[in-house]
C-alpha positions as CSV (number, residue, x, y, z in Angstrom):
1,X,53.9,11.0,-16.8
2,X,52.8,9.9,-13.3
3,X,50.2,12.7,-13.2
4,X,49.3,12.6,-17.0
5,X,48.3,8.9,-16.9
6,X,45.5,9.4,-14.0
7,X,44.2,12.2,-15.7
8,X,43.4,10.6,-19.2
9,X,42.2,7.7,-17.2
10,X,39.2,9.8,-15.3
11,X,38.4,12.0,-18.7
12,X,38.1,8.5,-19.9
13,X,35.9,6.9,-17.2
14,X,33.9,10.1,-17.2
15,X,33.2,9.6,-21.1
16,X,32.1,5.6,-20.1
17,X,29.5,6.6,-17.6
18,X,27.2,7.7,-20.7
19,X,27.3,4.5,-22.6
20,X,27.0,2.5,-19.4
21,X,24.0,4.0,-17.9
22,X,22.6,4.1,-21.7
23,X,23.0,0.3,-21.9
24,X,21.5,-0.6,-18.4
25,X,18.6,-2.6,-18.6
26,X,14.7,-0.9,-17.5
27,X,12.8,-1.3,-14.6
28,X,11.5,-4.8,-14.4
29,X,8.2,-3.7,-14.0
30,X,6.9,-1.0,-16.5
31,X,3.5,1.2,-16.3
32,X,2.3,-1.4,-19.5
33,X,-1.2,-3.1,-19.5
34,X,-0.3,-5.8,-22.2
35,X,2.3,-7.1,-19.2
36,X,-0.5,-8.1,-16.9
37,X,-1.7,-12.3,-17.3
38,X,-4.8,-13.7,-15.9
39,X,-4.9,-15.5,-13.2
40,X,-4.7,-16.0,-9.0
41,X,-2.3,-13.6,-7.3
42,X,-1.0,-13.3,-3.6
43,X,-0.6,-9.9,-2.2
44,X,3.6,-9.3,-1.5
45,X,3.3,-8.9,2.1
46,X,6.9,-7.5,2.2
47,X,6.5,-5.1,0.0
48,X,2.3,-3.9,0.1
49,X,1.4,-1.7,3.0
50,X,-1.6,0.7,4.2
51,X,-0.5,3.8,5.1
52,X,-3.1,6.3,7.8
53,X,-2.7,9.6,8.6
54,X,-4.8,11.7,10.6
55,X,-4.7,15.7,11.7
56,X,-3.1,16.1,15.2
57,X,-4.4,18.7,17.1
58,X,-4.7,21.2,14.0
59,X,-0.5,21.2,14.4
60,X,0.3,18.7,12.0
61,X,0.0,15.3,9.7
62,X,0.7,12.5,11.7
63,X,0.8,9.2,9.5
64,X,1.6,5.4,10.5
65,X,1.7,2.0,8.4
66,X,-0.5,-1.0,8.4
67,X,2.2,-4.1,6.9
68,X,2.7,-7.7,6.3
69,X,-0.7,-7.6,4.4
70,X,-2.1,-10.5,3.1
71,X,-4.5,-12.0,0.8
72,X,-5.5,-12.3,-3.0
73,X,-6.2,-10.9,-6.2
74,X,-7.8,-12.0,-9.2
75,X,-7.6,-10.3,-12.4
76,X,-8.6,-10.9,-15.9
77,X,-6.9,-8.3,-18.6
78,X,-10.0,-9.5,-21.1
79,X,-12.3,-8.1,-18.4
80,X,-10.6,-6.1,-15.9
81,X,-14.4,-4.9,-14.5
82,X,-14.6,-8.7,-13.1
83,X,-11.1,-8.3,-10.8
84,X,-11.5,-9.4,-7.1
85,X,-9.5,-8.3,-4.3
86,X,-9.9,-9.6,-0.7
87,X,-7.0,-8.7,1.4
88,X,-6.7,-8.9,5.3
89,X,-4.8,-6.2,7.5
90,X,-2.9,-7.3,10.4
91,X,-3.9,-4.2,13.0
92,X,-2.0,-5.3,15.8
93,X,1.2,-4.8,13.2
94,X,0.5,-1.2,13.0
95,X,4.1,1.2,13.6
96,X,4.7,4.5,13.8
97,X,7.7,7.0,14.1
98,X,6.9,6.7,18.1
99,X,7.6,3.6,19.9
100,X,5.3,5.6,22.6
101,X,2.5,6.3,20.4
102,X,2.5,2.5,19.2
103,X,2.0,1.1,22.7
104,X,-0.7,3.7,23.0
105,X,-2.4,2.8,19.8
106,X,-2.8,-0.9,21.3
107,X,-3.0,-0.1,25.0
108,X,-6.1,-2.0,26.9
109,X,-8.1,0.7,28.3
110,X,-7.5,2.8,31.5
111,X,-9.4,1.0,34.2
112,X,-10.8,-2.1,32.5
113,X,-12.9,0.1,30.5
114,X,-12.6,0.7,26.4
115,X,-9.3,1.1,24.4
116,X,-9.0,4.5,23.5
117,X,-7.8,3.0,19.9
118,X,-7.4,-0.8,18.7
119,X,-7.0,-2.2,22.3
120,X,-3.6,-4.8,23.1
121,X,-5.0,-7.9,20.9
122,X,-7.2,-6.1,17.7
123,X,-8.9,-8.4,15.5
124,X,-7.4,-8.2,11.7
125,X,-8.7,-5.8,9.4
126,X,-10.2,-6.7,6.2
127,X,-11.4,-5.5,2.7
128,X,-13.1,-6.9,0.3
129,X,-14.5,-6.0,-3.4
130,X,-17.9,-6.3,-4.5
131,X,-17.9,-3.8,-7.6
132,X,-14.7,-2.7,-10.2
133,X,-15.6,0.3,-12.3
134,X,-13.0,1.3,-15.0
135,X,-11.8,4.6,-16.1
136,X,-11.7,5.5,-19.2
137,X,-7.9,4.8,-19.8
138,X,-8.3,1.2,-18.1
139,X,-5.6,2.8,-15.7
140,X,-7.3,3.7,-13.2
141,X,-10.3,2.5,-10.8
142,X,-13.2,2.6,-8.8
143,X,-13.0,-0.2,-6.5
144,X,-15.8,-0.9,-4.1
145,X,-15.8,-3.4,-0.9
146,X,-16.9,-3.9,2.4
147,X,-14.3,-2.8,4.5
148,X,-14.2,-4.6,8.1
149,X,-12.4,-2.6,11.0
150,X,-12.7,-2.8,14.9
151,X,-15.4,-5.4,14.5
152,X,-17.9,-3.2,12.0
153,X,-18.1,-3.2,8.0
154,X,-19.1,-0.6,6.2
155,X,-18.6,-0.1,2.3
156,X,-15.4,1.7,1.1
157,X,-14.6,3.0,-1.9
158,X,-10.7,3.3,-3.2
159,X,-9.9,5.2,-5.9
160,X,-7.1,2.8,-7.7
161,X,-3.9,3.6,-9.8
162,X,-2.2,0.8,-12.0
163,X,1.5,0.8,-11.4
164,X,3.4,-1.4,-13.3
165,X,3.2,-4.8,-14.1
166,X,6.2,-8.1,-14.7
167,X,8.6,-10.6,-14.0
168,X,10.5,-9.7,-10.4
169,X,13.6,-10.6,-11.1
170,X,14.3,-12.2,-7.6
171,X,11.9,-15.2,-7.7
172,X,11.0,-15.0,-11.4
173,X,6.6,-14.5,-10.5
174,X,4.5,-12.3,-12.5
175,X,4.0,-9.4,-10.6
176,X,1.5,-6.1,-10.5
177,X,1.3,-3.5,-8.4
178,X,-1.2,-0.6,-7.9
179,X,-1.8,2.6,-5.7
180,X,-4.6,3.6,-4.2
181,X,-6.1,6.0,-1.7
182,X,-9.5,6.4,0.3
183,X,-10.9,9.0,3.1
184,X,-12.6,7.2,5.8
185,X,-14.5,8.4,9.3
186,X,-13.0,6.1,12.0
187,X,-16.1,6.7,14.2
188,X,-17.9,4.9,11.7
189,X,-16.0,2.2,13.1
190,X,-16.3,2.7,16.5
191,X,-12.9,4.0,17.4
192,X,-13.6,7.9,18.8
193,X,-11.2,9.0,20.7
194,X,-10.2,12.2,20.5
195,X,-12.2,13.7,18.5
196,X,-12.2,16.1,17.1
197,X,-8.7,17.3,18.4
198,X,-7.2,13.9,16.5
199,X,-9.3,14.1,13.0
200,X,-12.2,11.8,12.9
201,X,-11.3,11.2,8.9
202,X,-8.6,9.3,8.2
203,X,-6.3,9.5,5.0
204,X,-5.7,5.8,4.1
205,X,-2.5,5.5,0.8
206,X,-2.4,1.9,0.0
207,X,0.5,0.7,-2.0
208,X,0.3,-2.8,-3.0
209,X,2.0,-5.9,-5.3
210,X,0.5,-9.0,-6.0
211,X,2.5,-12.4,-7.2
212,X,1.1,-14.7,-9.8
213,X,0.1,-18.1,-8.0
């Protein structure tokens, strides 16, 4: 009996898992427009990040993250075409896989003369829309802004992916998120070191969620 009693028990928990998993409740966010409610929302700096890579040497991908982004979005469901964004990018955040390449990324340059990237105390990044053009399933997006890096704007263009939209669970705010991605030239914005051994274009993959205000 001792060994007939654990066995029905596991054929029995192994017949529950089913109906458990069955009966779990979804995602709190969901892929849905009809979730999304106008209004003011604050970009989740915990969880919305710009993420760079560029081509190293023709070896490989090398990628690092922009965080704790801030600023604001404003959307309208009954005209989605009217939806600002204005967000800023702390620069002097940015982190890689290399503690080494980090320091170098915000190093003063050799000699008093320029940094050979940001430089030890960068000014924030920011980006902000002037035009929304909606595609044809109102889930995705041309967004157009002026983007400000290393003391230059230039327009940018980000080609934008609706992700889900609802309630976070934790502090009970309406919430969307999107994706997003954009190629940009960093000599554009004055940064040119090493060129063109470390890619002048730079993938940017923007993953963001914003909190109803």
């Amino acid at each position: 009996m001792r060994r007939i009693i654990p066995l029905a028990a596991l054929a029995a928990a192994v017949v529950a898992v089913p109906v458990v998993v069955a009966q779990s409740p979804g995602m709190p966010g969901a892929p849905d427009k009809s979730r999304v409610a106008a209004g003011t929302y604050a970009a989740d700096a915990g969880h919305t990040m710009v993420v760079w890579e560029v081509d190293h040497f023709g070896f490989s991908d090398y990628s690092g993250i922009f965080g704790d982004v801030t600023g604001t979005l404003v959307i309208d469901p009954a005209n989605p075409a009217a939806s600002r964004v204005d967000v800023t990018i702390p620069v002097a955040k940015v982190t890689t896989a290399s503690s080494g390449l980090t320091g170098h990324l915000l190093r003063a340059g050799k000699d008093g003369g320029k940094p050979d990237f940001f430089g030890p105390a960068p000014a924030d990044a920011k980006f902000v829309s002037t035009r929304v053009v909606l595609g044809d399933d109102g889930d995705e997006a041309k967004v157009t802004g002026n983007l400000t890096l290393n003391g230059v704007t230039k327009p940018v263009t980000l080609d934008v992916d609706f992700h889900g939209a609802g309630t976070n669970p934790y502090n009970k705010k309406a919430t969307v998120g999107f994706n997003a991605e954009t190629t940009i030239r960093r000599s554009d914005f004055g940064i040119t070191y090493g060129i063109p051994a470390v890619s002048d274009e730079v993938e940017l993959e923007i993953h963001a969620a914003f909190e109803k205000q």
